[in-house]
Backbone bond lengths (Angstrom), bond angles and torsions (degrees), N, CA, C in turn:
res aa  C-N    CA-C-N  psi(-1)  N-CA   C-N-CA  omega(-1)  CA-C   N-CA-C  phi
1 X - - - 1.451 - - 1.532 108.66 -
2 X 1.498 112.22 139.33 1.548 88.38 -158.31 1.439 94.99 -121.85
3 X 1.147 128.10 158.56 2.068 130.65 -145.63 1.541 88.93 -78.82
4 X 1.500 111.74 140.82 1.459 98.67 143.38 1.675 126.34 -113.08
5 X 0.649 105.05 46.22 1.615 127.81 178.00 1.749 118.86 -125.08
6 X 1.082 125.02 116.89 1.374 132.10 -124.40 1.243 112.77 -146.06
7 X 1.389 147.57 44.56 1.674 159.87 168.63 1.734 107.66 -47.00
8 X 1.398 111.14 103.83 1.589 98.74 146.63 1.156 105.16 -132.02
9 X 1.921 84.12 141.68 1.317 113.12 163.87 1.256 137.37 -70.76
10 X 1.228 141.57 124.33 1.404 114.93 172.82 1.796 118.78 -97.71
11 X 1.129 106.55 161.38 1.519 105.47 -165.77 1.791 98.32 -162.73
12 X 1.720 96.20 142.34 1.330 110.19 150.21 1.635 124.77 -15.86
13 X 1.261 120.20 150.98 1.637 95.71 153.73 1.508 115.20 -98.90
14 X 1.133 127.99 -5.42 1.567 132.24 -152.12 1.597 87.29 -69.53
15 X 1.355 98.17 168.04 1.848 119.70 -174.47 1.653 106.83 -48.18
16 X 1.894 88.86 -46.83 1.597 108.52 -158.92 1.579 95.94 -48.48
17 X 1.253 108.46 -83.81 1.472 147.63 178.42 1.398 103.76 -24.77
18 X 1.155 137.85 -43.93 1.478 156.99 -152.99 2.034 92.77 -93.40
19 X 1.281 123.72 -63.99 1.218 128.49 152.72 1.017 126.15 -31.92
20 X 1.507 134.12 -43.51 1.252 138.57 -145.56 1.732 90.97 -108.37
21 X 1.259 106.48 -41.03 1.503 108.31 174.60 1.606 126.92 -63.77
22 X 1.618 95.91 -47.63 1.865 99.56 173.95 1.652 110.33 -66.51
23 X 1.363 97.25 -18.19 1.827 83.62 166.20 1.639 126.91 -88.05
24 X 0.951 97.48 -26.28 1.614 98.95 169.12 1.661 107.60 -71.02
25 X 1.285 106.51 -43.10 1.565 97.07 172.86 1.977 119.82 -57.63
26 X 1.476 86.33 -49.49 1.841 80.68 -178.69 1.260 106.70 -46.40
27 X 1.545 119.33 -56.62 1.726 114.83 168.84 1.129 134.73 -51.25
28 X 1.584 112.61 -7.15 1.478 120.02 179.26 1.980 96.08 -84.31
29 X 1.185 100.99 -51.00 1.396 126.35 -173.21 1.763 101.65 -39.16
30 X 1.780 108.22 -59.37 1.393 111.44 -164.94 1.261 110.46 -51.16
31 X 1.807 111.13 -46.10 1.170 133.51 -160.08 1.429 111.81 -68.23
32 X 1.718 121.93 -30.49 1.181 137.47 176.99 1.358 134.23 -164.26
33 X 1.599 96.73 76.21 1.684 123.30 -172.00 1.860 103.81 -44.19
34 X 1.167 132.29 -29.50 1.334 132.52 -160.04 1.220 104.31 -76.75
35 X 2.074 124.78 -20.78 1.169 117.36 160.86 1.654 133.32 -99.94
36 X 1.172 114.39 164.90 1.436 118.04 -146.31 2.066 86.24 -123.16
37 X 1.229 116.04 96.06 1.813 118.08 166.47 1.438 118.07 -82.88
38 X 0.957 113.69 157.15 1.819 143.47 -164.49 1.436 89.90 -151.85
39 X 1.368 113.27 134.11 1.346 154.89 142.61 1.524 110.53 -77.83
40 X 1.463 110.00 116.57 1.105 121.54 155.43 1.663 135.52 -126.32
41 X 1.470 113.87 112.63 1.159 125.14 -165.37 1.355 123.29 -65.24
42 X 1.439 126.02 107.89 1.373 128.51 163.85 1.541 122.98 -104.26
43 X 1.414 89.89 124.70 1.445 105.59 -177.51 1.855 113.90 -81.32
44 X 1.007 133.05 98.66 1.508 132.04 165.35 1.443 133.31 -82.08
45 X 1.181 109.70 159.05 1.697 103.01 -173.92 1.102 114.47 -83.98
46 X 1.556 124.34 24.42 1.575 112.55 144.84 1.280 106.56 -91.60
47 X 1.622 123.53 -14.23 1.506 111.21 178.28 1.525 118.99 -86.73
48 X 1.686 107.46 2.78 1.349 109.61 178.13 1.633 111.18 -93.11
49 X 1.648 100.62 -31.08 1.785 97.52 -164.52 1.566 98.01 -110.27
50 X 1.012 120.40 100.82 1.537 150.89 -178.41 1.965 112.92 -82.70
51 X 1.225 103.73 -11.45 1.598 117.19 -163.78 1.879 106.95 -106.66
52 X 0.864 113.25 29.41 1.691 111.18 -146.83 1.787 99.06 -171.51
53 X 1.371 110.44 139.20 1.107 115.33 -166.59 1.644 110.53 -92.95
54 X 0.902 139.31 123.55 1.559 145.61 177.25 2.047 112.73 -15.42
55 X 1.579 79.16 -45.48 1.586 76.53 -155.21 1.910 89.85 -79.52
56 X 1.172 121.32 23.44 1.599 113.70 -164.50 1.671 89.64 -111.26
57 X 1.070 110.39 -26.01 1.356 118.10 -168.63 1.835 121.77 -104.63
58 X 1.393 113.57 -32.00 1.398 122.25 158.77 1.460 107.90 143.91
59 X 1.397 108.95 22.37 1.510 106.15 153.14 1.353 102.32 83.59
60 X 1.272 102.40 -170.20 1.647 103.61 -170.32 1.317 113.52 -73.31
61 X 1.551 114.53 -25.53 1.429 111.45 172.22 1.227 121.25 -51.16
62 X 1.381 141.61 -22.34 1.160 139.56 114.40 1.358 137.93 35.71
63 X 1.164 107.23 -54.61 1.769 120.45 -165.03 1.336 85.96 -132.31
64 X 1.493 142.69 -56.54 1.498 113.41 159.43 1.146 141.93 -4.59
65 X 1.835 97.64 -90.17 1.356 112.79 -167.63 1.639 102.20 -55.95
66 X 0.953 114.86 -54.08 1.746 115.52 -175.77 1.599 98.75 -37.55
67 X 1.414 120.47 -61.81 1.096 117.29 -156.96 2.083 102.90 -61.58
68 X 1.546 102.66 -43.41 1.113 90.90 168.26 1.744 149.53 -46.62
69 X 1.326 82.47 -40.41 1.567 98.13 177.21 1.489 120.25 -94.55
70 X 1.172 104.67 24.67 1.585 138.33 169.02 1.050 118.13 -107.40
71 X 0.851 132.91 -38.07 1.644 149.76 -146.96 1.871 92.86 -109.42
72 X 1.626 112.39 -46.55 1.469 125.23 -171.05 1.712 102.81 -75.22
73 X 1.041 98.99 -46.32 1.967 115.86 171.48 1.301 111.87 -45.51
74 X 1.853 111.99 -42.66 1.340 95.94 -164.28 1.654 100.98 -116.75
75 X 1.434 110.46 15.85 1.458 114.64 169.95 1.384 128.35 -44.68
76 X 1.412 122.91 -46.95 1.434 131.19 149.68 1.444 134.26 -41.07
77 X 0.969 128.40 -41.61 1.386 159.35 116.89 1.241 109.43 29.72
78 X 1.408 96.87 -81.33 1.609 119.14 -171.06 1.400 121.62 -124.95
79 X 1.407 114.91 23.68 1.364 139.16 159.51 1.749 127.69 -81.91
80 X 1.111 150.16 105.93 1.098 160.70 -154.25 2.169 94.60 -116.15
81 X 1.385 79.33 115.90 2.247 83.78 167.41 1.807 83.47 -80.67
């Protein structure tokens, strides 16, 4: 029987991030087996420019905001009225 209830997450791709996410999901999971999560990987331009120091570029907000306004972009998306 296949869920119709439907959560994605979005997340980093790095190891860290990827870890840190499947655990919040298993805990999402315990808390509420009736939904079914997807991981979705966003790549940001702190994960592209590797040569350059954080604080030269805008800090950790950085990989945030991207992720935010990613996440807000594709809110419609995967929203059901």
């Amino acid at each position: 029987m296949a869920k119709e209830k439907q959560i994605v997450v979005g997340s980093r791709g790095s190891k860290l991030a990827l870890i840190q996410t499947n655990w919040v999901i298993s805990e999402l999971k315990r808390l509420n087996p009736e939904f079914e999560f997807q991981i979705e990987k966003i790549t940001t331009k702190g994960d592209k420019i590797t040569d350059a120091p954080l604080s030269r570029l805008g800090g950790v907000g950085l990989f945030t905001k991207e992720l935010e306004v990613a996440l807000i972009g594709k809110k419609n998306r995967y929203c059901r009225s």
